[in-house]
C-alpha positions in Angstrom: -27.4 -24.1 -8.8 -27.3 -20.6 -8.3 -23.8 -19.5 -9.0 -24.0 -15.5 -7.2 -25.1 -14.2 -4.1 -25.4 -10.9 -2.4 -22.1 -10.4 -0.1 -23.5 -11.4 3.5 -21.7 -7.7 4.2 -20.2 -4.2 2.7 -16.8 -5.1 3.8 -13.6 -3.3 2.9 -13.5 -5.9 -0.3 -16.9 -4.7 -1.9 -16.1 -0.5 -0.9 -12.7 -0.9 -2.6 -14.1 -2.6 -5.8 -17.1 -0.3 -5.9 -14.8 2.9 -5.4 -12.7 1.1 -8.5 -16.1 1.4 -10.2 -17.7 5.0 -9.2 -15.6 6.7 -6.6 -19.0 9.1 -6.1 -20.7 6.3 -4.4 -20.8 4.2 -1.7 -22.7 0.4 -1.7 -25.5 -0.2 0.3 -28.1 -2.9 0.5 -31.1 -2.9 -1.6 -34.4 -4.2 -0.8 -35.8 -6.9 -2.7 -39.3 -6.9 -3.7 -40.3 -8.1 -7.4 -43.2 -7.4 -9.0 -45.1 -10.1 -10.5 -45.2 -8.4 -14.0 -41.1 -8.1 -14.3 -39.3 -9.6 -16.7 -36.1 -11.4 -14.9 -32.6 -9.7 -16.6 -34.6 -6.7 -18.4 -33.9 -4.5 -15.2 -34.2 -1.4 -17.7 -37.1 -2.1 -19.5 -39.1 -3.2 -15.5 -37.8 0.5 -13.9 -39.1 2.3 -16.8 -42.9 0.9 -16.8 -42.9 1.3 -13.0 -41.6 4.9 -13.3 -44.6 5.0 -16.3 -47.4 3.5 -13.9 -46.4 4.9 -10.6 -43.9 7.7 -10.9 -40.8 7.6 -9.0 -37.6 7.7 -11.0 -34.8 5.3 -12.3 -31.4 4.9 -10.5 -28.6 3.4 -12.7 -25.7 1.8 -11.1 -24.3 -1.8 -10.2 -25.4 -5.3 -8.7 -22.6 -6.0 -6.7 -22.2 -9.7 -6.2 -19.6 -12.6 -5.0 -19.1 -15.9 -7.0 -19.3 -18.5 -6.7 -22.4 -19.8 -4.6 -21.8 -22.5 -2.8 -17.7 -22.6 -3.6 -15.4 -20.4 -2.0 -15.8 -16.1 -2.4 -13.1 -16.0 -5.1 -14.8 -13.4 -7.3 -16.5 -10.3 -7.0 -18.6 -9.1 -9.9 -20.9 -6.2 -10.8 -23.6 -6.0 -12.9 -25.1 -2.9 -14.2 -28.6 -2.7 -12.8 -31.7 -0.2 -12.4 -33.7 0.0 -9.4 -36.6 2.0 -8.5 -36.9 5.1 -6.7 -40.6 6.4 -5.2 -41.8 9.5 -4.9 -41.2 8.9 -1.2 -37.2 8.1 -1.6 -37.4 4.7 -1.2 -35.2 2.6 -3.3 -36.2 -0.9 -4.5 -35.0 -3.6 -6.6 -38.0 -4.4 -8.4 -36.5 -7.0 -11.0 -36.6 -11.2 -10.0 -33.5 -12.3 -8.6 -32.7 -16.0 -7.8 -35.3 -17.3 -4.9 -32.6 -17.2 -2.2 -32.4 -13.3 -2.5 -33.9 -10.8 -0.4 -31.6 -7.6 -1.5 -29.4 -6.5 -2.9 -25.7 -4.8 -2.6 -26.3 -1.6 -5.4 -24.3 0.9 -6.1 -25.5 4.2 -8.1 -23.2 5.0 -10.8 -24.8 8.2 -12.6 -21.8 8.6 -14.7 -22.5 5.1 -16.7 -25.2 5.7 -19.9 -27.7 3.4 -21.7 -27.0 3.3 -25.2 -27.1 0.9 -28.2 -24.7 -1.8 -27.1 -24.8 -3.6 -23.6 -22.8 -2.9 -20.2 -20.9 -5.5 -19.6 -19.7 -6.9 -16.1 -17.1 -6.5 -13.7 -14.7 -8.9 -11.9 -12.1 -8.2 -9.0 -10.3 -11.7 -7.4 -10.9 -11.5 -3.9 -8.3 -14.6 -3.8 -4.3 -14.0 -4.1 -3.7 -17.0 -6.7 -2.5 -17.2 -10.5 -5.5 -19.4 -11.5 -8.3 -17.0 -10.1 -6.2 -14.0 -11.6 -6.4 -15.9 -14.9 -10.0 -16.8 -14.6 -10.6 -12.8 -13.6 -8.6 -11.7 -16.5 -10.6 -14.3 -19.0 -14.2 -12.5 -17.5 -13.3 -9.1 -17.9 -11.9 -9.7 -21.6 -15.2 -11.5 -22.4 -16.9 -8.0 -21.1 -14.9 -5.7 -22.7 -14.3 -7.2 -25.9 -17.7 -9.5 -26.4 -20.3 -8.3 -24.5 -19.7 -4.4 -24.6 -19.5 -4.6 -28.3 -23.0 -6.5 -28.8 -26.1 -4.7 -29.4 -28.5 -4.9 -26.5 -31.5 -6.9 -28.8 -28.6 -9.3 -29.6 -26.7 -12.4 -28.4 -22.9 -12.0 -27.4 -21.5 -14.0 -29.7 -18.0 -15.6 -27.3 -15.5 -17.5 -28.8 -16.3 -21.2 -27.4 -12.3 -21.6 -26.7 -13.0 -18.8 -24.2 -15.6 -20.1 -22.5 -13.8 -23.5 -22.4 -10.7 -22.0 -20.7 -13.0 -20.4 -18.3 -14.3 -23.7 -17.4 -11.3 -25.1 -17.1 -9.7 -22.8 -14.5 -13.2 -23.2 -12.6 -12.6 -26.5 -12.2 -9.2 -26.0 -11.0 -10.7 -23.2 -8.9 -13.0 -25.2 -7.2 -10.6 -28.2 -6.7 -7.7 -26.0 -5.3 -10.1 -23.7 -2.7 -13.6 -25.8 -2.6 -13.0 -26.9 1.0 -11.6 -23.7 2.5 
């Protein structure tokens, strides 16, 4: 099951979150159109051999995204990203996302660097209840304090009762709001 989706549209909920993100930029959607030779989830490493083979440039920023597919939009998360940029100005996501895709929300963030350890995610509730605030909270500490602290060549290594707990309050998620 896929479990994210491109938001259907840039409503005030995805400007507000991206603004919490880079107030420089605004979201808009990105055209989807993978090439066969990309990697799925090395983003980075796809821009930089295009830019190599067919010039253009790289644009950093963020995959804006809502969670769950198919449950109810409880969660909005970003992912940092890199898209393409020809010598024409057109901007492309070039990496493979899930079959359903055809864009993209993105969000340039020029103020966010590469380095040696990964870029982790992040998660806004776009529902007023203590169980998504709690599930929101146990993401972003998982980013900050796991996956921002891990090497980009290595695997996050997340305490299992963590991703237990997130589980949990899933479940409970889905229960409480699956039919709205």
């Amino acid at each position: 099951m896929n479990t994210t989706n491109t938001p259907k549209e840039i409503d005030d909920s995805v400007i507000n979150f991206c603004k919490s993100i880079t107030p420089y930029s605004l979201p808009e959607y990105i055209q989807l159109r993978p090439e066969s030779w990309c990697i799925p989830n090395e983003c980075y490493n796809n821009v930089k051999q295009k830019v190599g083979k067919h010039g253009g440039k790289r644009q950093l920023g963020w995959r804006i995204q809502v969670m769950p597919d198919p449950y109810p939009k409880f969660m909005i998360e970003a992912v940092h990203h890199a898209i393409w940029i020809s010598e024409t100005g057109e901007k492309i996501d070039i990496t493979p996302q899930p079959a359903s895709a055809n864009r993209i929300v993105f969000v340039s963030d020029d103020s966010t660097k590469l380095g040696k350890y990964r870029i982790g995610e992040k998660y806004h509730a776009l529902l007023s209840c203590p169980i998504v605030n709690e599930y929101v909270r146990l993401c972003n500490l998982e980013s900050t304090k796991y996956l921002s602290k891990t090497e980009l060549i290595k695997t996050p290594n997340i305490p299992s009762e963590l991703l237990m707990k997130q589980r949990e309050l899933l479940g409970q998620i889905i229960r409480k709001h699956g039919g709205k």
